[in-house]
C-alpha angles and dihedrals in degrees: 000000000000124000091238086060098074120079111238119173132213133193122182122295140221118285094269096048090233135093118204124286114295095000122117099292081058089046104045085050092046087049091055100043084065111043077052087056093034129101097174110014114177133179121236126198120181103262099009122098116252118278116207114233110226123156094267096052114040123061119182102196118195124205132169089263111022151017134217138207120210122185133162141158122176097291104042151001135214135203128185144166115221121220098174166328126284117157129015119180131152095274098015142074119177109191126196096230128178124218137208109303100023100289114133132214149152138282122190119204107195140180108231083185088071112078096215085062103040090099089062092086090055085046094057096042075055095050086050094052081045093063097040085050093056092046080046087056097044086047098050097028114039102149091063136074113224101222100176130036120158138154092194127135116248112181096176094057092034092241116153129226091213093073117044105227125192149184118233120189141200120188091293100347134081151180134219103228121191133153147182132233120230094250094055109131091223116014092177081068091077085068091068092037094045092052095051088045088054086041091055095043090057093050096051101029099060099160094050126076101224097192113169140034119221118208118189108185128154125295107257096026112064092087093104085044095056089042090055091044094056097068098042119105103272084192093060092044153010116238115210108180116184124181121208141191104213092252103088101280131116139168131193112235134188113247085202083076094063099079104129108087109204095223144128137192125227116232129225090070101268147329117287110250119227124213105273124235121238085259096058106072100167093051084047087059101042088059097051097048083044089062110043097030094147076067093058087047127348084216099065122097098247075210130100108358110180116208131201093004104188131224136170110216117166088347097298120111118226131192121201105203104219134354121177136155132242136223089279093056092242112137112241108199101210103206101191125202124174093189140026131299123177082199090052102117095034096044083050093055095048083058091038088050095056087045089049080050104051091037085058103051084041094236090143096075087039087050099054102250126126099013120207090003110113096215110225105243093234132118116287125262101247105206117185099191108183124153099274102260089039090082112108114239087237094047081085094050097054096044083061091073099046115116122256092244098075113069118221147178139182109217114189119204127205121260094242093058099131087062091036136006105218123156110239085186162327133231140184113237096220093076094120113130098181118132116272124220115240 
């Protein structure tokens, strides 16, 4: 589009042609500045979806003393009066803007054309959610202030920008909040995002008891989410899990209802391995764990080690990489990561639970694994095995709130594993030292 094309009106000025420095005279010539440098200009409000800006839907208009921004497309329009600049980058124009009633807020212009902005579009659908999840908040928790709510990226707490996450407080008590958009491409993540968020606002909140920890995830998909719940510690944490629909309804539901795993075990003990490629690390792992596994642990069968046994559970196919049996005839699921995943523990349960499934109804031996073994009926070994500085600095958090019933342990390999398979070292998963609620 070319600049010319924009309608930008202009009444008279001030004697001197000029406002002051960053009012509304600065902003309309900022703003066109940019449409003239722009190829796919769009406007973004906190908690709207984006408008495209094209020349029959979007009017700057310039007075003396103000100027005014109008944008619309078939669902919605927008009007407001900018007060200034405050931000002006190639790409991207951040403008002071006051609403209906005096509030002020902020609107982004942005080039979509430009790589480095093209995220800006999956920002703003993540400002939106932001905004349902705090009306979510005020709706299912009135008698609280929600005194935090952010999207933003934290590296160094592992938070992610992808699920808004918030503090809500009552006199000396308080609750974790986090949620995920129906369009997340995984809503079960919040759960490991959400425990590490608890985790943080313990740690630096000593003088509140933050009790409880609130998920909000998309009604029919929270199935993975409640099965997860189920086997976290209830002592250490309330669980609060609401469904929505997107329009402004939510209900709490009780992830102890959700006790029936759609899931189904292939028969014929297991898929035959091939021999993995160089480019293909973590096959290369499984099979040497696969084949030394006395290494891994002296008490493990070195026969037979399954590897990759399949299962359908909620449509989605899942492999657990090896499960084998020790001396004492109890199963050890051996989840195997070479490098770092934030999901690690949680992915691993949902594995460890099917197994714990399938162990209880006896469908191993009538599915032919494990032949002439009589498998102990008792819960499942839960191994993480990971090169010793592949573990991810949260892994440890999450395992802490696992309940005592799964046993699991984290098993780090030496670097130089693919020479020789030596143990660096072993730890409990239960290690987690946050406050519990009472």
């Amino acid at each position: 589009m070319r600049h010319s094309e924009y309608a930008i009106i202009k009444a008279l000025h001030s004697a001197s042609g000029k406002a002051a420095r960053g009012g509304p005279h600065e902003a309309s010539l900022a703003i066109e500045r940019f449409l003239k440098a722009s190829k796919k200009p769009v406007l973004i409000e906190p908690g709207e979806d984006p408008l495209t800006i094209a020349s029959d839907t979007f009017v700057v208009t310039v007075r003396p003393s103000s100027a005014s921004i109008e944008c619309w497309d078939d669902k919605r329009s927008l009007t407001r009066r900018v007060t200034r600049v405050k931000l002006d980058r190639p790409g991207r124009l951040e403008l002071e803007v006051e609403h209906f009633g005096g509030r002020t807020g902020v609107l982004t212009l942005v080039d979509l054309d430009r790589i480095v902005h093209r995220g800006a579009a999956r920002k703003g659908a993540r400002l939106k959610y932001r905004e349902r999840f705090r009306q979510s908040l005020h709706r299912q928790f009135p008698d609280w202030r929600v005194v935090e709510l952010s999207t933003e990226q934290d590296l160094h707490h592992s938070l992610s920008p992808a699920y808004p996450r918030a503090l809500l407080r009552k006199g000396a008590t308080a609750l974790a909040a986090i949620g995920s958009a129906e369009d997340a491409p995984a809503p079960e993540g919040a759960l490991s995002f959400g425990l590490i968020w608890l985790d943080y606002l313990r740690r630096r909140e000593p003088r509140l008891a933050v009790e409880g920890l609130a998920l909000f995830v998309p009604a029919g998909r929270e199935n993975t989410l409640c099965h997860r719940v189920r086997f976290l510690d209830s002592a250490a944490v309330r669980y609060f899990v609401f469904v929505h629909d997107g329009a402004g309804y939510e209900q709490l539901v009780d992830p102890r209802d959700y006790t029936n795993l759609d899931t189904r075990l292939d028969p014929g003990g297991g898929r035959t391995r091939r021999v993995p490629g160089p480019g293909q690390p973590e096959a290369q792992f499984e099979a040497r764990i696969r084949g030394d596994i006395e290494a891994l642990d002296a008490t493990l069968h070195t026969q037979p080690v399954y590897g990759q046994v399949t299962q359908f559970a909620g449509g989605d196919r899942g492999i657990i990489d090896l499960l084998a049996v020790d001396r004492d005839a109890r199963l050890a699921v051996i989840e195997l990561k070479v490098d770092q995943d934030i999901h690690l523990p949680l992915q691993a349960l949902d594995y460890w639970m099917r197994v714990q499934w399938h162990l209880n109804r006896g469908e191993f031996s009538d599915r032919g694994y494990f032949t002439g073994i009589p498998l102990l009926q008792e819960a499942p070994r839960l191994l993480l095995v990971a090169p010793a500085l592949e573990f991810h600095p949260a892994n440890e958090t999450v395992l802490g709130f696992f309940s005592a019933e799964v046993p699991v342990e984290r098993v780090g390999i030496g670097i130089e594993w693919r020479r020789e398979l030596k143990v660096m070292f072993r730890a409990p998963g239960k290690t987690y030292s946050g406050k519990a609620y009472s």
